[in-house]
OpenMM code with the backbone's topology and positions (N, CA, C; nanometers):
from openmm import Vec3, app, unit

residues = "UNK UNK UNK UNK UNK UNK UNK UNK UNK UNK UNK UNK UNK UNK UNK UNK UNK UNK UNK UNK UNK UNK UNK UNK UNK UNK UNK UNK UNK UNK UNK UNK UNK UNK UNK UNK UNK UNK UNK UNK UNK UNK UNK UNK UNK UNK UNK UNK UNK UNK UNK UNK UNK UNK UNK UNK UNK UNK UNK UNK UNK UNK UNK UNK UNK UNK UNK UNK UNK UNK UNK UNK UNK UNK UNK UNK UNK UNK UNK UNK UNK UNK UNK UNK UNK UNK UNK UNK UNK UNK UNK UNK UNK UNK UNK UNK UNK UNK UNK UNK UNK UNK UNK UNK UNK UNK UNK UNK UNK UNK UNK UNK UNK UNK UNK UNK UNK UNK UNK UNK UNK UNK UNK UNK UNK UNK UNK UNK UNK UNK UNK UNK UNK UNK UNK UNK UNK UNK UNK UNK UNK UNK UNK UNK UNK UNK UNK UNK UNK UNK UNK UNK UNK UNK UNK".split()
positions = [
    Vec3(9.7940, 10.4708, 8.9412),
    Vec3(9.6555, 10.5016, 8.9589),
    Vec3(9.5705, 10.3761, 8.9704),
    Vec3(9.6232, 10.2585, 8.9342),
    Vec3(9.5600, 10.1330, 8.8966),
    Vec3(9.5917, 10.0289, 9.0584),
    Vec3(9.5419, 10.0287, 9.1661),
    Vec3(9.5496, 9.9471, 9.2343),
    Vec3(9.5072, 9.8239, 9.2291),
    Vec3(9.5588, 9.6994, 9.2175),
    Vec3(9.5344, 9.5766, 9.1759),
    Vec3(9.5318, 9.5129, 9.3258),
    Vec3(9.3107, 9.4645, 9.3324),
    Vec3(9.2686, 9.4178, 9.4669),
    Vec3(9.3180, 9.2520, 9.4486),
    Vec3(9.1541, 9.1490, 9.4495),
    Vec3(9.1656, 9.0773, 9.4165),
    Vec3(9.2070, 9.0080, 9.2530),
    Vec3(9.1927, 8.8887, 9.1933),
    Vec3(9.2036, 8.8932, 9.0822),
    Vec3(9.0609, 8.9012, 8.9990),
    Vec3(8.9537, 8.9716, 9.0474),
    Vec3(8.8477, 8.9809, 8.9792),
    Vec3(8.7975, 9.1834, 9.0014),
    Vec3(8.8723, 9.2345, 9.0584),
    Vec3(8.8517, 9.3801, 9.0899),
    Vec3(8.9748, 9.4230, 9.1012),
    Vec3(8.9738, 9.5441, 8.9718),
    Vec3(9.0633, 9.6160, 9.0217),
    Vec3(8.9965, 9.8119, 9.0618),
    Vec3(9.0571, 9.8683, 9.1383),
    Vec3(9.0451, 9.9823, 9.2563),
    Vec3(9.0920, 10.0989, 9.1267),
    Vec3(9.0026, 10.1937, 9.0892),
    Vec3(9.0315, 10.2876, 8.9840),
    Vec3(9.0232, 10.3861, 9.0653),
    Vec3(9.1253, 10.4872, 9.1058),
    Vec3(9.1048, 10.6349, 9.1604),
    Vec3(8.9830, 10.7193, 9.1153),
    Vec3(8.9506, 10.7725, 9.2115),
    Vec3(8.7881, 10.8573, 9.1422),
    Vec3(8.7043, 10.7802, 9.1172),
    Vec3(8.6929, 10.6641, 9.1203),
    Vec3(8.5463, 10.5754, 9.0532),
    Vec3(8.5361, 10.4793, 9.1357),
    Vec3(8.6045, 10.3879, 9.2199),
    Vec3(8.6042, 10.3059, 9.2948),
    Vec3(8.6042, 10.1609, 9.1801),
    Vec3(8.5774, 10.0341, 9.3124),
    Vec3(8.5850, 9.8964, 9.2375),
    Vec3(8.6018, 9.9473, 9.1041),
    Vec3(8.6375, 9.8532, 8.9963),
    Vec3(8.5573, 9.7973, 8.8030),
    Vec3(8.5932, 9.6865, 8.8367),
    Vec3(8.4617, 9.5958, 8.8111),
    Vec3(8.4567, 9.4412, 8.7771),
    Vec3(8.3981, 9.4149, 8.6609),
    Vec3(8.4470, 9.3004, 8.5703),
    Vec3(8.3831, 9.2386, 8.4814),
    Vec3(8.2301, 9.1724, 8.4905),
    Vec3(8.1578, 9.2413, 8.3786),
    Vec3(8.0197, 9.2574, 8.4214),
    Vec3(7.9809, 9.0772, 8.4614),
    Vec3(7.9168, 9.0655, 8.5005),
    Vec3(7.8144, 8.9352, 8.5452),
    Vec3(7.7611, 8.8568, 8.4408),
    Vec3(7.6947, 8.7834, 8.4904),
    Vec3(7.6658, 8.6801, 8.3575),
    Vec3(7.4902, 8.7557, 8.2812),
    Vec3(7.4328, 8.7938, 8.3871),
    Vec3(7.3144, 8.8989, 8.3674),
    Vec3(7.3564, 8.9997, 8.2812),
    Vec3(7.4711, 9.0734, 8.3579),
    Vec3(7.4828, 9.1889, 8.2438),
    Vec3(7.5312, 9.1585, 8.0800),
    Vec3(7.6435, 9.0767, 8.1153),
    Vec3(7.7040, 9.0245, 7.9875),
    Vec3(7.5788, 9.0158, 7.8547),
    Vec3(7.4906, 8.8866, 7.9337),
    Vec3(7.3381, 8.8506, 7.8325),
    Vec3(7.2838, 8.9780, 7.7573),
    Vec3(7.2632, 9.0839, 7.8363),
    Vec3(7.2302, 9.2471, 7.8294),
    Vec3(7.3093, 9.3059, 7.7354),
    Vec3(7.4442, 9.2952, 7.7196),
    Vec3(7.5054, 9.4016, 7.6770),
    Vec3(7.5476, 9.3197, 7.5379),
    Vec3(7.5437, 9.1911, 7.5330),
    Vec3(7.5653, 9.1197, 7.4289),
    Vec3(7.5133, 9.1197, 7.3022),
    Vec3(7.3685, 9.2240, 7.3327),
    Vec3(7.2807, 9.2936, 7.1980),
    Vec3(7.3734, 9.3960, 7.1556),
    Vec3(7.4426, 9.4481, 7.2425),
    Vec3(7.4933, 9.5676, 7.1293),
    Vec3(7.6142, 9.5035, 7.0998),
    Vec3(7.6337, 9.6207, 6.9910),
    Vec3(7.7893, 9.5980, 6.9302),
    Vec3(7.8335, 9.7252, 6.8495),
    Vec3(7.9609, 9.7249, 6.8416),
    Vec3(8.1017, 9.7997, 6.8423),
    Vec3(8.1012, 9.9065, 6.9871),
    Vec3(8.1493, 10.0278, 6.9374),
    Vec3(8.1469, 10.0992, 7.0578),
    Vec3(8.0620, 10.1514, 7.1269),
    Vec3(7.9545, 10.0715, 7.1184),
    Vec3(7.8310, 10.1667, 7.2130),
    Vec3(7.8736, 9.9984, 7.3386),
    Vec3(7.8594, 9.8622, 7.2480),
    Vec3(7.8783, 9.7752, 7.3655),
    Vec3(7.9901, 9.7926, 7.4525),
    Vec3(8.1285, 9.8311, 7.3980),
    Vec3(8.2686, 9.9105, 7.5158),
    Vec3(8.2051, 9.9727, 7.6077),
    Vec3(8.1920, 10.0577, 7.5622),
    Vec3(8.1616, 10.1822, 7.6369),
    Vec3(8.0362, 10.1069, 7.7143),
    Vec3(7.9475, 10.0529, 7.7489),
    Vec3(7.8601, 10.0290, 7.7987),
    Vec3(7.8711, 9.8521, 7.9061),
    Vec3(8.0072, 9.8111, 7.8661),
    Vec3(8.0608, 9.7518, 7.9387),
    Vec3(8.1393, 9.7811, 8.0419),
    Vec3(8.1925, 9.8813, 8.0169),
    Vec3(8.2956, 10.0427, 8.0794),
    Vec3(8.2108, 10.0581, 8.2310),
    Vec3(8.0718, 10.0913, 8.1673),
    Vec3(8.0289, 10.1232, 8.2963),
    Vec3(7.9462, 10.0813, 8.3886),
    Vec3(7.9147, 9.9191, 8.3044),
    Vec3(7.8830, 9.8467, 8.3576),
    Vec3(7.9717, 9.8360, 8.5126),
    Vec3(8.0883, 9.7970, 8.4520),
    Vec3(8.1957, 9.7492, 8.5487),
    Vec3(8.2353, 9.8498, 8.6350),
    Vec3(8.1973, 9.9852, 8.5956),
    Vec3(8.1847, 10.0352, 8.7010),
    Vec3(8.1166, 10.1080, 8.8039),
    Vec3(8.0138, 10.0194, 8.7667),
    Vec3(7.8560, 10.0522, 8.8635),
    Vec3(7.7915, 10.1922, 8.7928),
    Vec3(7.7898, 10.2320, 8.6988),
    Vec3(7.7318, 10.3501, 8.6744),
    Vec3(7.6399, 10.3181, 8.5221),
    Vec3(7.5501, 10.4618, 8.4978),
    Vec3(7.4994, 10.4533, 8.3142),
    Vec3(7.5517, 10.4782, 8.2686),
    Vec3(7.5856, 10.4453, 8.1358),
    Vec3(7.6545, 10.5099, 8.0051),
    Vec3(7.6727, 10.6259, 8.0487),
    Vec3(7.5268, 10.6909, 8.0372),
    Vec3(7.4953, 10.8257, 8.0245),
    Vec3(7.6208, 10.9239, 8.1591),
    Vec3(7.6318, 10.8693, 8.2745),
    Vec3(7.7359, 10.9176, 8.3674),
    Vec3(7.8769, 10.8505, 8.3512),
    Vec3(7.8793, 10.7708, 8.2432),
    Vec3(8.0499, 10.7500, 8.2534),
    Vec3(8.0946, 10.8335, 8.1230),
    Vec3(7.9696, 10.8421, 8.0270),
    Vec3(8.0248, 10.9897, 7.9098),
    Vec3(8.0507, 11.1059, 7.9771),
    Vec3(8.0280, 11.1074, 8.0966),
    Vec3(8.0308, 11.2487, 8.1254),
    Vec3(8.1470, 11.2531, 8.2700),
    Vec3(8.2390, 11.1260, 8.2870),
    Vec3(8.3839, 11.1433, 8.2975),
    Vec3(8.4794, 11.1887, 8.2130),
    Vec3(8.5996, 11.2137, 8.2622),
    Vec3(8.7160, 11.2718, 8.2217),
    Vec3(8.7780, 11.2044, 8.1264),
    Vec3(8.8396, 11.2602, 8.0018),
    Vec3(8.8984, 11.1487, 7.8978),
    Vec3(9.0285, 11.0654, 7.9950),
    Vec3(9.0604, 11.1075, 8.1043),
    Vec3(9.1663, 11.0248, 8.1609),
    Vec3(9.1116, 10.9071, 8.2766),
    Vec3(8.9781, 10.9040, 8.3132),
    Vec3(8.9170, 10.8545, 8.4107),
    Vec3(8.9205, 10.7580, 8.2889),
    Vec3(8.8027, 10.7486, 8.1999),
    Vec3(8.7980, 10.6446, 8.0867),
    Vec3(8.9121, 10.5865, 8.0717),
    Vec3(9.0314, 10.6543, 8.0059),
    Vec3(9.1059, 10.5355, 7.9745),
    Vec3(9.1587, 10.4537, 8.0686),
    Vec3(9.1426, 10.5026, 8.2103),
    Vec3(9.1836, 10.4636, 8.3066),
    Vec3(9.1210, 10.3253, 8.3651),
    Vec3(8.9912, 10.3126, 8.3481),
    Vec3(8.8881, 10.2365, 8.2925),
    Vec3(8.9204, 10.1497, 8.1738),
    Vec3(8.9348, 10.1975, 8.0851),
    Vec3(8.9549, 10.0808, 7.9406),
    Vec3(9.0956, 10.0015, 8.0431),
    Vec3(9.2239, 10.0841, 8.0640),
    Vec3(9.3118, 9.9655, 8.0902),
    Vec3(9.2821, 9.9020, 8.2378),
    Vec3(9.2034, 9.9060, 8.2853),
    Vec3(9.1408, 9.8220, 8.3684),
    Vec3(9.0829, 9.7115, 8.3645),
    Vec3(8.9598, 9.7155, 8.2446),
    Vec3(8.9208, 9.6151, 8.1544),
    Vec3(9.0262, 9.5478, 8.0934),
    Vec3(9.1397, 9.5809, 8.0612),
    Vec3(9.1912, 9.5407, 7.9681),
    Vec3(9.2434, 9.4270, 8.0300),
    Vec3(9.3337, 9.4632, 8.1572),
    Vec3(9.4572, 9.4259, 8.2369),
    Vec3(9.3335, 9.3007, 8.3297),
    Vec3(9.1966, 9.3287, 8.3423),
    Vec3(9.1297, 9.1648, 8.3762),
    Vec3(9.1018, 9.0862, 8.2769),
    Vec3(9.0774, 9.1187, 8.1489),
    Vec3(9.0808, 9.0374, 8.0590),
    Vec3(9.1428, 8.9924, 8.0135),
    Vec3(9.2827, 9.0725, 8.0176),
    Vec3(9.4075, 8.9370, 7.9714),
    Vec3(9.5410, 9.0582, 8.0356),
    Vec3(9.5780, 9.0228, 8.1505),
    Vec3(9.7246, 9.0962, 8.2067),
    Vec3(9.7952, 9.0651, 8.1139),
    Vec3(9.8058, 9.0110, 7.9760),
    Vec3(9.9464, 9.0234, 7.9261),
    Vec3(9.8772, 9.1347, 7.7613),
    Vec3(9.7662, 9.1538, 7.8212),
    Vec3(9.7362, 9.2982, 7.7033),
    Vec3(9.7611, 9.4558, 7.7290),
    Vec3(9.8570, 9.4423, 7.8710),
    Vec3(9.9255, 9.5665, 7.8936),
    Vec3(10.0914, 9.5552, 7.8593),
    Vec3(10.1129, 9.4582, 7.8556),
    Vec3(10.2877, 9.4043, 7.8483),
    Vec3(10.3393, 9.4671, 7.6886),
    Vec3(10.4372, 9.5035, 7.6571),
    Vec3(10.4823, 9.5007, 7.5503),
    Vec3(10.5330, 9.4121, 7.5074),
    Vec3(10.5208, 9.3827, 7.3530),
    Vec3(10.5515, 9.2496, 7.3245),
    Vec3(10.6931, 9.2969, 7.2395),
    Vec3(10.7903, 9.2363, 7.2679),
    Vec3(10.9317, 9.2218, 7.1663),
    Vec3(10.8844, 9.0711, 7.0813),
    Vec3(11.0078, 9.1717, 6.9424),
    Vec3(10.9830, 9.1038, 6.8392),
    Vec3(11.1185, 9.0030, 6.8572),
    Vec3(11.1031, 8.8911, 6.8508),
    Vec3(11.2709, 8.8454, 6.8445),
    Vec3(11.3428, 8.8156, 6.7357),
    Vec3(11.3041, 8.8850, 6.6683),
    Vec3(11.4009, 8.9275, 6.5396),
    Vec3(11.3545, 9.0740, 6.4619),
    Vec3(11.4434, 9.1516, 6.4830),
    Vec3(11.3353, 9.3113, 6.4064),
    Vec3(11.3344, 9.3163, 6.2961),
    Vec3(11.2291, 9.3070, 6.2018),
    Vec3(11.2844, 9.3390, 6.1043),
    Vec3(11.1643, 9.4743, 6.0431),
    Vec3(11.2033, 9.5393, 5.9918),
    Vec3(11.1471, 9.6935, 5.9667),
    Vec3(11.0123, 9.6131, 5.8196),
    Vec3(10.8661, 9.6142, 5.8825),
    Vec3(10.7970, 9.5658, 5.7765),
    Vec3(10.7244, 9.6670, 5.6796),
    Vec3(10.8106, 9.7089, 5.5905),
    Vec3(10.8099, 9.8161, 5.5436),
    Vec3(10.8057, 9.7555, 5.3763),
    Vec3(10.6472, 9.8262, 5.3226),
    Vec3(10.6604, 9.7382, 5.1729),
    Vec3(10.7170, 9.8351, 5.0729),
    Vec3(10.7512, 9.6710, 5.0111),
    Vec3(10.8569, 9.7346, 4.8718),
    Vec3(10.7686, 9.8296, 4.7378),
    Vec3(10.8523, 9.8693, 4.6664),
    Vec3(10.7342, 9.9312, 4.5453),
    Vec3(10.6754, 9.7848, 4.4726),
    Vec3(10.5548, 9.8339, 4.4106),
    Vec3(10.4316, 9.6844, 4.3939),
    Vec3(10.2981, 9.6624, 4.5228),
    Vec3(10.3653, 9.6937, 4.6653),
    Vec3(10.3543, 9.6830, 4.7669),
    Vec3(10.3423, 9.5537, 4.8260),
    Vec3(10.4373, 9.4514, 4.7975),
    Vec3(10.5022, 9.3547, 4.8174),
    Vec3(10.5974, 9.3625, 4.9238),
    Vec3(10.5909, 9.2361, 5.0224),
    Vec3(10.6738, 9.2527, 5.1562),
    Vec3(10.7769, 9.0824, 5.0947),
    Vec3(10.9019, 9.0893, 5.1270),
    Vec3(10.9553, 8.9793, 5.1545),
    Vec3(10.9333, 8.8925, 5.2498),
    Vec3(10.9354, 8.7255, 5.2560),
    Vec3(10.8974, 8.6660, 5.3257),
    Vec3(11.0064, 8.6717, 5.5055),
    Vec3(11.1140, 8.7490, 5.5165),
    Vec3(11.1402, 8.7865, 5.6227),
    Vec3(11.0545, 8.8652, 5.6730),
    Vec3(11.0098, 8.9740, 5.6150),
    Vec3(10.9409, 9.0749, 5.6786),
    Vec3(10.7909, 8.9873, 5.7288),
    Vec3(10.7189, 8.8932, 5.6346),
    Vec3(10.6059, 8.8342, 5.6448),
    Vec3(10.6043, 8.7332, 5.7842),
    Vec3(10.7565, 8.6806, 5.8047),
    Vec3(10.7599, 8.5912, 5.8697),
    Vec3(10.7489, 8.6828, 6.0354),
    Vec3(10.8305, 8.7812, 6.0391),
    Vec3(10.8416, 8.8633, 6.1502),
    Vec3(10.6810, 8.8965, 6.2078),
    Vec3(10.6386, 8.9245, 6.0718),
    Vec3(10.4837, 8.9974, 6.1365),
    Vec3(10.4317, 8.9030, 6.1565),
    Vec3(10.4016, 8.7190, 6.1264),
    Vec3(10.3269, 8.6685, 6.1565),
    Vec3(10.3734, 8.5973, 6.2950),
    Vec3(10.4996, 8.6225, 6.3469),
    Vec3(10.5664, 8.5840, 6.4668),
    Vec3(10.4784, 8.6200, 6.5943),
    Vec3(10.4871, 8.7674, 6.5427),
    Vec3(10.4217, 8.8935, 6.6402),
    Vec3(10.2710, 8.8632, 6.6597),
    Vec3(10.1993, 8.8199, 6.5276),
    Vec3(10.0161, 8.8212, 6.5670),
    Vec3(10.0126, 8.7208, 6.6579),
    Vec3(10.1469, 8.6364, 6.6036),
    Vec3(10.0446, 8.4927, 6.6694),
    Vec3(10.0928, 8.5051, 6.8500),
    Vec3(10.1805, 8.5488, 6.8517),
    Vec3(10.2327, 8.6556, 6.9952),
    Vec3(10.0762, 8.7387, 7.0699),
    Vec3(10.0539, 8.8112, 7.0022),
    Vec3(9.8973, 8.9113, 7.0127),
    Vec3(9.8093, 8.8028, 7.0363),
    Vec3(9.8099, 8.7550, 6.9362),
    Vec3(9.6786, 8.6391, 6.9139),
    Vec3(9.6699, 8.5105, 7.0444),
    Vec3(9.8107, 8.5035, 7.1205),
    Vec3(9.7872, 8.4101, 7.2198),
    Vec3(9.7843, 8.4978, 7.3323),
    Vec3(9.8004, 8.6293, 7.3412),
    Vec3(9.8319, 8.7245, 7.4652),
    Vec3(9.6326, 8.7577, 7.4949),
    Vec3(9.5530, 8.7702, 7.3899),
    Vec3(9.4355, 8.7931, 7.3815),
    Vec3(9.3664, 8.7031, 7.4389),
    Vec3(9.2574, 8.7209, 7.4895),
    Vec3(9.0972, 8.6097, 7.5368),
    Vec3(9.0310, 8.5493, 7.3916),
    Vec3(9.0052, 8.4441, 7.4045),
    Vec3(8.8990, 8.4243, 7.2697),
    Vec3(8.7878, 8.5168, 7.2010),
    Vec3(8.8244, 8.5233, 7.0402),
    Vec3(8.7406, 8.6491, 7.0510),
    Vec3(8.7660, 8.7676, 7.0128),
    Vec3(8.9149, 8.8015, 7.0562),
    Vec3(8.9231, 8.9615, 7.0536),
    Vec3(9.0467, 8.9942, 6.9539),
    Vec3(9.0992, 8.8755, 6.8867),
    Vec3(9.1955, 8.8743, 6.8606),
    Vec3(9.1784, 8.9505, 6.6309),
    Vec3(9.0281, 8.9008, 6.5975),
    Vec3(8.9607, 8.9759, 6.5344),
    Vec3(8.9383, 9.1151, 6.5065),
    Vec3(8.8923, 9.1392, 6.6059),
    Vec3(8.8692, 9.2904, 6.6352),
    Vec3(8.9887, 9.3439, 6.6179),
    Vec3(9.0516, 9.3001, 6.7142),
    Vec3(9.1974, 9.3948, 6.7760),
    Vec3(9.2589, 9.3687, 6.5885),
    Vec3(9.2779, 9.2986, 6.5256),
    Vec3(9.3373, 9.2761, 6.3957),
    Vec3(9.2499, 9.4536, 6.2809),
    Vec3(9.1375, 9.4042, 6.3031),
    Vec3(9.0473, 9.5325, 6.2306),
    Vec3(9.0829, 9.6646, 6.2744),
    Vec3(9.1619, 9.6672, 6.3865),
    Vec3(9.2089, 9.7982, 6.4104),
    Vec3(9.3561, 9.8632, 6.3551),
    Vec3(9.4420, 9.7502, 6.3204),
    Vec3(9.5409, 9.7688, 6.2787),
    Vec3(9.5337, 9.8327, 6.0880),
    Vec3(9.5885, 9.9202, 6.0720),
    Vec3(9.5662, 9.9458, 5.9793),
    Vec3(9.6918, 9.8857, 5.8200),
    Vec3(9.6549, 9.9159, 5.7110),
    Vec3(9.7502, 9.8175, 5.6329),
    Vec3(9.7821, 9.6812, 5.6305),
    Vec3(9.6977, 9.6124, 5.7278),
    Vec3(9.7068, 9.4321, 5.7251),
    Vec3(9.5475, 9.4065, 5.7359),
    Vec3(9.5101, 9.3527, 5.6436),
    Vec3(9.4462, 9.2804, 5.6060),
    Vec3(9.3860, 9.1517, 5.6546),
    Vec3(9.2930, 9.0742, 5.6965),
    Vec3(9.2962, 8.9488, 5.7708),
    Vec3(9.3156, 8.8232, 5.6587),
    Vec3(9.3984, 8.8770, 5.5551),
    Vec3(9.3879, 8.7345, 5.4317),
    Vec3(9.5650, 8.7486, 5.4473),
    Vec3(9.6144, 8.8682, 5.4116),
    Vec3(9.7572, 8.9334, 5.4680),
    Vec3(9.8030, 8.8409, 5.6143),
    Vec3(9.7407, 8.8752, 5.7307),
    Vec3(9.7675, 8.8441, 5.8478),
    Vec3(9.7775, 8.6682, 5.8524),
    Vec3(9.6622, 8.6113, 5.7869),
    Vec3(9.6355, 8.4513, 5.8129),
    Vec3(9.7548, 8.4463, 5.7471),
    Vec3(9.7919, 8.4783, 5.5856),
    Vec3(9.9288, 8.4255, 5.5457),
    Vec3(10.0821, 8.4279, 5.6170),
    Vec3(10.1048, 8.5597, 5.6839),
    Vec3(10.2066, 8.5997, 5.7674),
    Vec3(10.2022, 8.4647, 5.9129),
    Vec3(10.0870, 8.4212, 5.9558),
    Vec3(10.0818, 8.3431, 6.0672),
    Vec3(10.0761, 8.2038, 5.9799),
    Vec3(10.0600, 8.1604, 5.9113),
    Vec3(10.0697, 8.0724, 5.8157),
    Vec3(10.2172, 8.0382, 5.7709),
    Vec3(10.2957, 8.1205, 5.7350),
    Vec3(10.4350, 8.1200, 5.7399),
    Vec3(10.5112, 8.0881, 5.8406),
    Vec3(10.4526, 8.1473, 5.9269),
    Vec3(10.5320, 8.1606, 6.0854),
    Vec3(10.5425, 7.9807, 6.1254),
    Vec3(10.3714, 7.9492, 6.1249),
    Vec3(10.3539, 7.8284, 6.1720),
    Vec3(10.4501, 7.7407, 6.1096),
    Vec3(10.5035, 7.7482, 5.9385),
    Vec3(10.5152, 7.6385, 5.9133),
    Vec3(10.4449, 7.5734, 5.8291),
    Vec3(10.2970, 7.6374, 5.7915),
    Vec3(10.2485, 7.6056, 5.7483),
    Vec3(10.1051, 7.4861, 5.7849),
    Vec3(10.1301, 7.4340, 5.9218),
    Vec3(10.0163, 7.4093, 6.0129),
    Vec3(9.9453, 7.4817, 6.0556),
    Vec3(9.8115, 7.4443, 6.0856),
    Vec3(9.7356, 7.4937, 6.1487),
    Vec3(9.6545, 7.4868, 6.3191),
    Vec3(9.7436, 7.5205, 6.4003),
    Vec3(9.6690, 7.4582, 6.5413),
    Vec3(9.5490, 7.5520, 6.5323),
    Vec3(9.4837, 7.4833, 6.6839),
    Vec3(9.3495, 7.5333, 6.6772),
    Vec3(9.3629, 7.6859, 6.7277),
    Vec3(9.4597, 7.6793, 6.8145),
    Vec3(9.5093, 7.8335, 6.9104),
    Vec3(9.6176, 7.9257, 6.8446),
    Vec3(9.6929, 7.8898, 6.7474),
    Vec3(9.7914, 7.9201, 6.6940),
    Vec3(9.7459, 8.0090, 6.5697),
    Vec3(9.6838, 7.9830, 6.4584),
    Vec3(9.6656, 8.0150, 6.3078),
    Vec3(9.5286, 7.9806, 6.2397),
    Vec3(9.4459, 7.9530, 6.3245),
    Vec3(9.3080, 7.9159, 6.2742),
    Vec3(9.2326, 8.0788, 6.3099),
    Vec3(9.1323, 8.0611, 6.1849),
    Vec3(8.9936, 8.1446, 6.2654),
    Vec3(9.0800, 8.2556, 6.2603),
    Vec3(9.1239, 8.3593, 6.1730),
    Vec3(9.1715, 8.4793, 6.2047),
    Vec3(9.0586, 8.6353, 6.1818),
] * unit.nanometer
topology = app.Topology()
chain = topology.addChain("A")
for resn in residues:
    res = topology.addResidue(resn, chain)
    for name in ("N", "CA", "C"):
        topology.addAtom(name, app.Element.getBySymbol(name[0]), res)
């Protein structure tokens, strides 16, 4: 359903172009925040009001979100493998071993470089059961215990 034009438009069935809003709109939409700014970036990009992209199809939308998604960072549609599995599943106490810690902080910092600046926050607040004091330690492990600027900082 997702025809991929140039690398700044991609072709959504039923809706035509979605481009990433402009530097005008961006300024605009940069007052709001959580999901009224999505959603109002949604339809920015795709030439319409809020008010007429609420009143598309729940499959047009998401069709839309991974549109946004796939210009803001093509590797936020990819699945990411873990290269080592290990099941992060806590013990009674609710204590994880540092294999399990090390695995998960493998993976953020995986997420965390697959992401645009920025989103890597958010996208963390959605995950449920990790924590961003949890997460910095798990990527903290991973690292080694360094801190690059792109790697384990700023979580």
């Amino acid at each position: 359903m997702l025809a991929r034009t140039p690398l700044f438009e991609i072709e959504v069935e039923g809706v035509g172009p979605f481009r990433l809003p402009n530097m005008w709109q961006a300024q605009r939409l940069n007052r709001l925040r959580g999901l009224k700014r999505h959603i109002a970036v949604l339809a920015a990009g795709s030439g319409m009001t809020t008010r007429q992209f609420m009143k598309l199809p729940d499959a047009v939308k998401a069709e839309l979100d991974r549109a946004y998604m796939m210009l803001m960072s093509p590797a936020n549609l990819a699945p990411l493998a873990d290269p080592k599995p290990v099941e992060p599943r806590a013990v009674p106490g609710g204590h994880m071993s540092d294999d399990q810690k090390l695995a998960i902080g493998r993976r953020l910092l995986a997420v965390k470089a697959s992401l645009p600046r920025g989103h890597f926050g958010p996208w963390l607040d959605k995950q449920e059961g990790l924590s961003r004091g949890m997460a910095s330690q798990c990527m903290r492990l991973a690292t080694g215990g360094r801190q690059d600027a792109r790697d384990a900082s700023a979580v």
